[in-house]
C-alpha positions as CSV (number, residue, x, y, z in Angstrom):
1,X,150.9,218.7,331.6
2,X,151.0,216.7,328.2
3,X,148.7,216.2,325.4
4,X,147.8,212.3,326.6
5,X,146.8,213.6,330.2
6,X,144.5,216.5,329.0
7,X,142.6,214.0,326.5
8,X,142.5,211.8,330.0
9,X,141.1,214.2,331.8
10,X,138.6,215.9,329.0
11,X,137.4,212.0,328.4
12,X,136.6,211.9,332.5
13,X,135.1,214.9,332.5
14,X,132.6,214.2,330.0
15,X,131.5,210.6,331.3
16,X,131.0,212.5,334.2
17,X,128.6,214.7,333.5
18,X,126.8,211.8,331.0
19,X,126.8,210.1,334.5
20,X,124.8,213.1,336.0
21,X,122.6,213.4,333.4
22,X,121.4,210.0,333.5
23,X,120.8,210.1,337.3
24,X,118.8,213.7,336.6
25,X,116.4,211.9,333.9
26,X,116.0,209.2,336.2
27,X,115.1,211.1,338.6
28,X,112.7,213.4,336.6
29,X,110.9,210.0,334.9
30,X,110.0,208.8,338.5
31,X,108.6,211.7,339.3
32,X,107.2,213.2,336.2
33,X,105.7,210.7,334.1
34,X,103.8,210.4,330.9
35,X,100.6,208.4,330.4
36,X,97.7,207.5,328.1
37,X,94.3,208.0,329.0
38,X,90.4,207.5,327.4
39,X,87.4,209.7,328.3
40,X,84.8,208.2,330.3
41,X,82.3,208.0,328.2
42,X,78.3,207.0,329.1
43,X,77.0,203.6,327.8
44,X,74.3,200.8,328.4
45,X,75.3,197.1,328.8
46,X,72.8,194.4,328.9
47,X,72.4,190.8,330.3
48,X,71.6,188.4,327.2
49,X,70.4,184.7,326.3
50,X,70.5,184.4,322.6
51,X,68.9,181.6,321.1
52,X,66.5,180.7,317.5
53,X,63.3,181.6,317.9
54,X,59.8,181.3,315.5
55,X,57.4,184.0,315.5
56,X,54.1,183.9,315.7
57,X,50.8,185.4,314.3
58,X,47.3,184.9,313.8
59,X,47.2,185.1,310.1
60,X,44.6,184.9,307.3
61,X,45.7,184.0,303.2
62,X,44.3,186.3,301.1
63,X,43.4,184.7,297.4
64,X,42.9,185.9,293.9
65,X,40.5,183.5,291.9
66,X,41.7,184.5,288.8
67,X,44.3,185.1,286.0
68,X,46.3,188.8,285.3
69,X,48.7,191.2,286.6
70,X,48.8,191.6,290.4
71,X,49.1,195.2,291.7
72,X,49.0,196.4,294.8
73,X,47.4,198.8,296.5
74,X,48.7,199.0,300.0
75,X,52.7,198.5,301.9
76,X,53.8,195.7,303.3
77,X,52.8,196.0,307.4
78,X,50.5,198.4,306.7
79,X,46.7,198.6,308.7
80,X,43.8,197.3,306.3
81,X,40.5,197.1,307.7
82,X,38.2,194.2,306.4
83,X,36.6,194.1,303.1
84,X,39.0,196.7,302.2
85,X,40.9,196.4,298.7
86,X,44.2,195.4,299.0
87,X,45.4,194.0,295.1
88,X,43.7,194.6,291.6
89,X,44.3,191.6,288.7
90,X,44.7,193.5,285.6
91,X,44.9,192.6,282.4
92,X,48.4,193.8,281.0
93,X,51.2,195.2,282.9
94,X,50.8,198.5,281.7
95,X,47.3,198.5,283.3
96,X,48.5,197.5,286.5
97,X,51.3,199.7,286.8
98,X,49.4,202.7,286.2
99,X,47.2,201.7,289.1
100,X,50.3,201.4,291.4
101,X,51.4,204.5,290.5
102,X,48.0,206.4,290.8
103,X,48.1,204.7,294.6
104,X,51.6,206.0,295.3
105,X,50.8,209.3,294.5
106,X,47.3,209.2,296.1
107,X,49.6,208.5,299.0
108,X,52.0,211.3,297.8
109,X,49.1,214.0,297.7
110,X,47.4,213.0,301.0
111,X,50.8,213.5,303.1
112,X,51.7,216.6,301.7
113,X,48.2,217.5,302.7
114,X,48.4,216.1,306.3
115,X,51.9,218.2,306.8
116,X,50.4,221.5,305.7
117,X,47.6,221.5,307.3
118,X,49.4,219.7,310.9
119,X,52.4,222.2,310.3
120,X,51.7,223.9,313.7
121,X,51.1,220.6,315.4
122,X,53.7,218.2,314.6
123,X,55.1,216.5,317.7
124,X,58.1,214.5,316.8
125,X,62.0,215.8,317.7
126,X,64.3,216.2,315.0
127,X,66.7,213.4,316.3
128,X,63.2,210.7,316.0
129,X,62.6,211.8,312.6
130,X,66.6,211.6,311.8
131,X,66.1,207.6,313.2
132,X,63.1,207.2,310.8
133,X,64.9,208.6,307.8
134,X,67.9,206.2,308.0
135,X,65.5,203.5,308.7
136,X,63.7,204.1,305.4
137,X,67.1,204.4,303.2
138,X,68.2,201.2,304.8
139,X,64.9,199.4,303.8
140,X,64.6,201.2,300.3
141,X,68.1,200.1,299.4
142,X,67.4,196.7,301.0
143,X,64.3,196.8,298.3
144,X,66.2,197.9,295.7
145,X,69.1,194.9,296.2
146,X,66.0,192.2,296.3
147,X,64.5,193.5,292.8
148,X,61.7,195.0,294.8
149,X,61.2,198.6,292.9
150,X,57.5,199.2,294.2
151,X,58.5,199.0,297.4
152,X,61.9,201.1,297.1
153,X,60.1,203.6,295.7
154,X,57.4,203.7,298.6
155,X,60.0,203.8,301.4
156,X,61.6,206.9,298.8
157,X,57.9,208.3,299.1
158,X,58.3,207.8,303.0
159,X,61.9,209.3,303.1
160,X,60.8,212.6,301.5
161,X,58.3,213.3,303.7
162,X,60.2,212.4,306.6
163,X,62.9,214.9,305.5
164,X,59.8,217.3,304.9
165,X,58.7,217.0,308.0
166,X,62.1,217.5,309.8
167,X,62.3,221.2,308.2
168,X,59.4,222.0,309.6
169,X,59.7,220.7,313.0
170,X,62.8,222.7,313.3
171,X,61.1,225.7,312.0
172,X,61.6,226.0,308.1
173,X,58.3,227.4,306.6
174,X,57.5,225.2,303.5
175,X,54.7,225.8,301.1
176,X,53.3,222.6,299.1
177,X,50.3,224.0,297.2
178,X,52.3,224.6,293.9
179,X,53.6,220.5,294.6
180,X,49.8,219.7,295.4
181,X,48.8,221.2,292.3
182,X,50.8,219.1,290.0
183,X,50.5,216.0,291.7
184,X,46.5,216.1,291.6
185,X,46.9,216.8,287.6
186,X,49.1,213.7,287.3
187,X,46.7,211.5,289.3
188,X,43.9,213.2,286.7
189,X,46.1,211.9,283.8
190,X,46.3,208.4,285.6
191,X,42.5,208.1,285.9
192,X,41.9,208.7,282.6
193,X,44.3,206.2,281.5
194,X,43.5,203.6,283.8
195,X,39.3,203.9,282.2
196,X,41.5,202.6,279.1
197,X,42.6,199.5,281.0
198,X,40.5,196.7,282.2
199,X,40.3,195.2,286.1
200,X,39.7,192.1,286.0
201,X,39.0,191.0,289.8
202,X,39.9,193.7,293.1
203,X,41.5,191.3,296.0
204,X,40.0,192.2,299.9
205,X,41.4,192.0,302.9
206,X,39.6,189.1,304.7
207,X,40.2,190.3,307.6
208,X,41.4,193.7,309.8
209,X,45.4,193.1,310.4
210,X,48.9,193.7,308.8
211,X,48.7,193.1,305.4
212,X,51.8,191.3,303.8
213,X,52.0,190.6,300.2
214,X,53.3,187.3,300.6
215,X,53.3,183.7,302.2
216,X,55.9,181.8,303.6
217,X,53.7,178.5,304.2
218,X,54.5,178.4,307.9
219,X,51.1,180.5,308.6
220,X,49.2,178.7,311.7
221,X,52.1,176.0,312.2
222,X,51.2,176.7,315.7
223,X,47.5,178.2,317.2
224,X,47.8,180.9,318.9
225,X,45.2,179.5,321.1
226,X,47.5,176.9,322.3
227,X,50.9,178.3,322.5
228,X,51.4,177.0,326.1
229,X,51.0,173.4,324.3
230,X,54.7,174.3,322.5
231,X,57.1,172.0,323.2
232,X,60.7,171.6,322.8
233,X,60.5,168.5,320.6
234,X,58.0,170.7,318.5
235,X,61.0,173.3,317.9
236,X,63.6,170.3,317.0
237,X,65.7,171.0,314.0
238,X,63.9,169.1,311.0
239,X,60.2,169.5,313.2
240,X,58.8,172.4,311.3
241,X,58.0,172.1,308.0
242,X,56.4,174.4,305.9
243,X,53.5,173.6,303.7
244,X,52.9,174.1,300.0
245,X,51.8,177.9,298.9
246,X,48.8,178.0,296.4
247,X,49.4,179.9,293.6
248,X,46.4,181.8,294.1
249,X,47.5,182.8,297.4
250,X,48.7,186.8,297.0
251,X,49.4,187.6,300.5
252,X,48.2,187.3,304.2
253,X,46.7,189.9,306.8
254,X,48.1,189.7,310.1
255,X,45.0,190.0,313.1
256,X,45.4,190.4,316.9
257,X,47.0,193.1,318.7
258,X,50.0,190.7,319.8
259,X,52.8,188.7,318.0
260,X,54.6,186.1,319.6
261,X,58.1,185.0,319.3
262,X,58.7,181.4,320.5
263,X,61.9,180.2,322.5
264,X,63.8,177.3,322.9
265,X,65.5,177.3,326.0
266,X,67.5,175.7,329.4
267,X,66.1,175.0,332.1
268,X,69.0,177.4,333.7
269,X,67.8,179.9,330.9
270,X,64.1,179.5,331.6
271,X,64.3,180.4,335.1
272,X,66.8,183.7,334.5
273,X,63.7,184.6,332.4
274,X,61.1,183.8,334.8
275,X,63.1,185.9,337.3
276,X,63.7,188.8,335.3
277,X,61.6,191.8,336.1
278,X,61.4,193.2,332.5
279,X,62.4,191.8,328.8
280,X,63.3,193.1,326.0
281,X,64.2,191.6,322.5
282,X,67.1,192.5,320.2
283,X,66.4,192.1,316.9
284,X,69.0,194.1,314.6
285,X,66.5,193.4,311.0
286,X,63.3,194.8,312.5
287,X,64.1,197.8,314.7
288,X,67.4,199.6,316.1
289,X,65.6,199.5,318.9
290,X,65.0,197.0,321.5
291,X,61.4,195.7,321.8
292,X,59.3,195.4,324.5
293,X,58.0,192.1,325.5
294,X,56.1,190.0,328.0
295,X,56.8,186.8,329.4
296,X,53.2,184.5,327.9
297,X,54.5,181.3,329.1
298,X,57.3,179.0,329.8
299,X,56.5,175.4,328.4
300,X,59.2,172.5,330.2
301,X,57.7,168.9,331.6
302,X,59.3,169.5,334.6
303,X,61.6,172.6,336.4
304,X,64.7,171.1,335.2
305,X,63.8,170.3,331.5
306,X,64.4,171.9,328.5
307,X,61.8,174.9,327.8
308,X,60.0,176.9,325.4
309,X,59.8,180.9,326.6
310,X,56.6,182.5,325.0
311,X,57.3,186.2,324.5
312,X,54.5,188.4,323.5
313,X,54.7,192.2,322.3
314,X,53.1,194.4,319.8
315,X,55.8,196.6,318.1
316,X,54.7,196.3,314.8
317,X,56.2,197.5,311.3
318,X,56.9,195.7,307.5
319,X,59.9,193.9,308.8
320,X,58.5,192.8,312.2
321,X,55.4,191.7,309.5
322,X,57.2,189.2,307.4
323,X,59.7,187.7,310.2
324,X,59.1,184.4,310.9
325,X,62.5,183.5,312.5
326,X,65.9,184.1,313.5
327,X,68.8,184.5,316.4
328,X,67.4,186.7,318.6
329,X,68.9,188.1,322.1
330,X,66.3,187.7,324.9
331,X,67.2,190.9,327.4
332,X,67.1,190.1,331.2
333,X,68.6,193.4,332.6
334,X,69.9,196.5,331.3
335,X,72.9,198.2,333.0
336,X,74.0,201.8,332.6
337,X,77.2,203.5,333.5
338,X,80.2,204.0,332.5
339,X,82.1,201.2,330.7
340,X,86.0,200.8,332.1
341,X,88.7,198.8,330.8
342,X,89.6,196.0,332.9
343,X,93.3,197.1,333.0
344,X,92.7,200.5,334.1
345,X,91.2,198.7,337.4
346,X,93.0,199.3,340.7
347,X,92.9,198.6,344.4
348,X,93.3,201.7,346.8
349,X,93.6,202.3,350.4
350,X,91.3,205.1,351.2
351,X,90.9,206.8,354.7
352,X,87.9,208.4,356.0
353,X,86.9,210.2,359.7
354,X,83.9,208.5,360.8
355,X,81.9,210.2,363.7
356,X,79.7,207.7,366.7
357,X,76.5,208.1,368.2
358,X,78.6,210.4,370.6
359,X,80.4,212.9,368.9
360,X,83.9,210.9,369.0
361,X,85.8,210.7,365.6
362,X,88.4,208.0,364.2
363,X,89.6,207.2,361.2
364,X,88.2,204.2,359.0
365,X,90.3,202.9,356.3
366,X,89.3,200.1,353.1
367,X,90.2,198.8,350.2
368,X,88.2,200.3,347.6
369,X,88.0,199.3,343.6
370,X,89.0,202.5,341.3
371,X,90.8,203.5,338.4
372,X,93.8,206.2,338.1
373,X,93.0,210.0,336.1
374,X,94.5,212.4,334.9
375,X,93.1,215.5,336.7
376,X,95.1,218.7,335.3
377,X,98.7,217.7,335.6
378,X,98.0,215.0,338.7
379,X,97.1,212.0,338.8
380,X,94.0,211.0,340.9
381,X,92.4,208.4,342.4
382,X,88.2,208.1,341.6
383,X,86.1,205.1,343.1
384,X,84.0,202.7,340.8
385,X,81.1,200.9,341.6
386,X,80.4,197.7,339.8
387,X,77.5,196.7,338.3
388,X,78.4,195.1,335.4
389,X,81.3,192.6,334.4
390,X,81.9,191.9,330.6
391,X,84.7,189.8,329.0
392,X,87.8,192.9,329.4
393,X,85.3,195.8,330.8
394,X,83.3,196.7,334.0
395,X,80.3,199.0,334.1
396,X,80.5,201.5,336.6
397,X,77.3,202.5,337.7
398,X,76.1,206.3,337.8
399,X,72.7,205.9,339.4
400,X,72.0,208.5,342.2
401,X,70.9,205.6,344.6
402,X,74.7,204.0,343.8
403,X,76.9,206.9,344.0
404,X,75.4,207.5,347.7
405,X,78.0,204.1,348.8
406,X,81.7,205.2,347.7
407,X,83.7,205.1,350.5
408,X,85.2,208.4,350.3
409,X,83.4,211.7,349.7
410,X,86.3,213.3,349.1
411,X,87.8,211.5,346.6
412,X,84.5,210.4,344.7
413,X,83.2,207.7,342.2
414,X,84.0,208.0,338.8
415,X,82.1,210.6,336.2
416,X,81.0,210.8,332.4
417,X,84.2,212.5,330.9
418,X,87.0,211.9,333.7
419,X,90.1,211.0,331.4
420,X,91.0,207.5,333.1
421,X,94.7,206.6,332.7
422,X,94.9,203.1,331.0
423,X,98.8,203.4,330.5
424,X,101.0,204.9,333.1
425,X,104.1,203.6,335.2
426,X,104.2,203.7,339.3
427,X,100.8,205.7,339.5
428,X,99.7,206.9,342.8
429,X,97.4,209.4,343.8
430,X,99.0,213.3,343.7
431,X,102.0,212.2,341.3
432,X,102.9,214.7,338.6
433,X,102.2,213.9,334.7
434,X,103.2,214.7,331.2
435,X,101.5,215.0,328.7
436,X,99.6,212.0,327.3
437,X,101.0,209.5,325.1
C-alpha cells in the first residue's frame, strides 16, 4: 500500500468520525437542553387613571400684626389646638433662635421621657419603624436641599428617636437619665438667656388643625361646603389663580377631619370610578404608601360629560399638609400574584379523568394557559390564572378562591419561587435540562 493511499484513508477516517460526532451532539442538544429561567417572585399590580388634581382644605391664615424675627414653635403638619402659641416675633435673631432651640429640645426631653417610661409598651414592629426612619432622612435631606435648617434638624430630632425606639422594640435595654440630665441643664441655660431677649408679640393658632408655616394664596379657592358645585371649566388650565399673600400672613391651620383632592376626569374615567369598589391614591411626595380614599362626588352635566371626581381621605402628615397639587394615580383595583413575562406564556393540552353522577370515568382534555419550569433537571408544565394583563407581563393570581379552577390537579398553577423558563428551545413537559444559561 503507498504513502498517497494511507493519507487517503487516514483523511476518510477522520471525517468520519467528525461526521459521527456531529450526529451524537445533535442528538444530545435535542434531548438535553440548556435554558434560562427567573424565580417567581410575589408582587401587586394595580388598575390606574392618572390625572392633575387640586387638594383641598378648610383652612384658616394665621397673622402677626407686627415687626421682628419669626420663630416657630411647632412642625409643619403638626396638631395645634386653638388659642395655642404657634410663632413668637422677637426682636433680634439671636433672640429668636434661642427660643427655637429651647422648643426643639423641650421636644428632645419629652420623647426621651415618653420612650423610658413606655419601654415595656411600645407597639410598633421593627420593619414600621425602619419605613419611618427612611421617611425622616428623605424629608430632612429634602429640608436641608431647600435651605430649610429648622426643619432638617427636627426631622434629625425625629430620626434619632425613631432609631431609639427600634433598639428597644427589638429588645436593647437603653438608659436615658444621664441624656435627660444634660438636656434639662441646657434648656436651664436657654431660659436664662431667652429673659435677656425681648418677645415682642406670641402668634395663636386661630383655630384647632394642621398647622403649616406657610401660604400658598390658593387657601379657600373652593368651599368645602360646595365641592359638588366643581366643575370642569372651574379646573381649566389658566382658571385658578392664586391670590396675593399678605405679608403679615405667617402660616395657616388646617381644620376638619377630611382633605379632599379634586379630579378632572372622562366621562369613561368617571364611571370606572363610580364602579370601583374601593380607591386608593398614589402619591410618591406624601407617603410610600397608598392612601385611602372615598368617593365624595362626581361633578359632570350630564353621564357622558367631562367630570370632576371628589376624593376625600384623612391620612394626614407635613407633606400631605402643604400639597396643593399634582399628577396623582387614582387606584381602581389592586391585583396580587405573581407577575409573568409575556414570553414565558404557553398553551398546553392537559388531560384529566373526570367521574359522572354515576360512577363512570372518561378523560377530559383543554387547552390551558401556562408557562414552562425547570423542576430539578426536567422541565414542567404549571398552569396560570390570569388576572392581570400589563404591557409585556401577566399577573397570575394566588388567591385560594382562584387556585381551586386549574384544570389539572396534578400538574398545578404556578407558585411564589417556581423557576419559570423564559429561554429554552423545543420545551415540552418531562424533557431533560442543563444547566441554566
Amino acid at each position: 500500500m503507498d504513502k498517497t493511499t494511507v493519507i487517503k484513508r487516514v483523511i476518510m477516517t477522520l471525517l468520519t468520525l467528525l461526521v459521527v460526532a456531529y450526529v451524537i451532539s445533535v442528538i444530545c442538544r435535542a434531548s438535553f437542553t440548556q435554558v434560562r429561567t427567573v424565580i417567581a417572585k410575589e408582587t401587586m399590580a394595580y388598575n390606574t387613571i392618572t390625572c392633575d388634581c387640586f387638594v383641598i382644605h378648610e383652612e384658616t391664615l394665621v397673622t402677626a400684626d407686627g415687626s421682628g424675627v419669626i420663630s416657630y414653635m411647632v412642625e409643619d403638619g403638626e396638631k395645634v389646638s386653638v388659642n395655642e402659641p404657634v410663632a413668637g416675633l422677637f426682636d433680634s435673631v439671636a433672640s429668636a433662635g434661642t427660643r427655637q432651640e429651647s422648643e426643639r429640645l423641650k421636644k428632645q426631653l419629652a420623647a426621651l421621657k415618653q420612650l423610658q417610661t413606655n419601654a415595656e409598651t411600645l407597639t410598633k414592629t421593627p420593619s414600621e419603624l425602619d419605613k419611618m426612619v427612611s421617611s425622616y432622612l428623605i424629608r430632612a435631606n429634602a429640608a436641608r436641599r431647600s435651605g430649610d435648617l429648622t426643619a432638617a434638624n427636627l426631622l434629625s430630632d425625629d430620626v434619632l428617636y425613631t432609631i431609639n425606639e427600634r433598639q428597644l422594640v427589638t429588645g436593647k435595654s437603653l438608659n436615658y437619665q444621664a441624656k435627660i440630665s444634660e438636656l434639662e441643664l441646657k434648656l436651664r441655660q436657654l431660659e436664662t438667656e431667652m429673659t435677656k431677649g425681648k418677645k415682642n408679640q406670641e402668634i395663636k393658632a386661630p383655630s384647632t388643625g394642621y398647622f403649616v408655616s406657610h401660604a400658598d394664596g390658593y387657601e379657600n379657592t373652593f368651599s368645602v361646603d360646595a365641592l359638588d358645585k366643581i366643575m370642569p371649566e372651574n379646573m381649566a388650565e389658566g382658571a385658578i389663580k392664586p391670590q396675593q399673600v399678605s405679608d403679615k400672613v405667617i402660616g395657616k391651620t388646617i381644620s376638619g377631619v377630611y382633605w379632599y383632592a379634586a379630579c378632572p376626569v372622562t366621562a369613561e374615567e368617571a364611571l370606572k370610578i363610580k364602579n370601583a369598589g374601593s380607591l386608593k391614591l398614589d402619591i410618591p411626595v406624601v407617603s410610600g404608601d397608598k392612601l385611602k380614599v372615598e368617593l365624595y362626588s362626581i361633578n359632570q352635566k350630564t353621564k357622558s360629560s367631562d367630570a370632576v371626581v371628589i376624593l376625600r381621605g384623612t391620612f394626614m402628615n407635613a407633606e400631605m399638609a402643604a400639597l396643593r397639587q399634582g399628577r396623582f394615580s387614582i387606584i381602581l383595583r389592586t391585583y396580587h400574584g405573581i407577575q409573568v413575562p409575556k414570553t414565558a406564556v404557553h398553551e398546553q393540552e392537559l388531560s384529566r379523568e373526570v367521574e359522572d353522577s354515576s360512577g363512570q370515568t372518561s378523560e377530559e382534555t383543554k387547552v390551558c394557559t401556562g408557562v414552562f419550569i425547570k423542576y430539578g433537571n426536567e422541565v414542567a408544565f404549571r398552569e396560570i390564572l390570569p388576572i392581570f394583563s400589563g404591557e409585556d407581563y401577566v399577573i397570575s393570581s394566588l388567591d385560594a378562591d382562584d387556585l381551586q379552577k386549574v384544570f389539572d390537579d396534578e400538574v398545578g398553577a404556578l407558585q411564589v419561587y417556581d423557576e419559570i423558563i423564559v429561554e429554552g428551545a423545543n420545551l415540552y413537559a418531562g424533557k431533560i435540562i442543563g444547566r441554566n444559561v
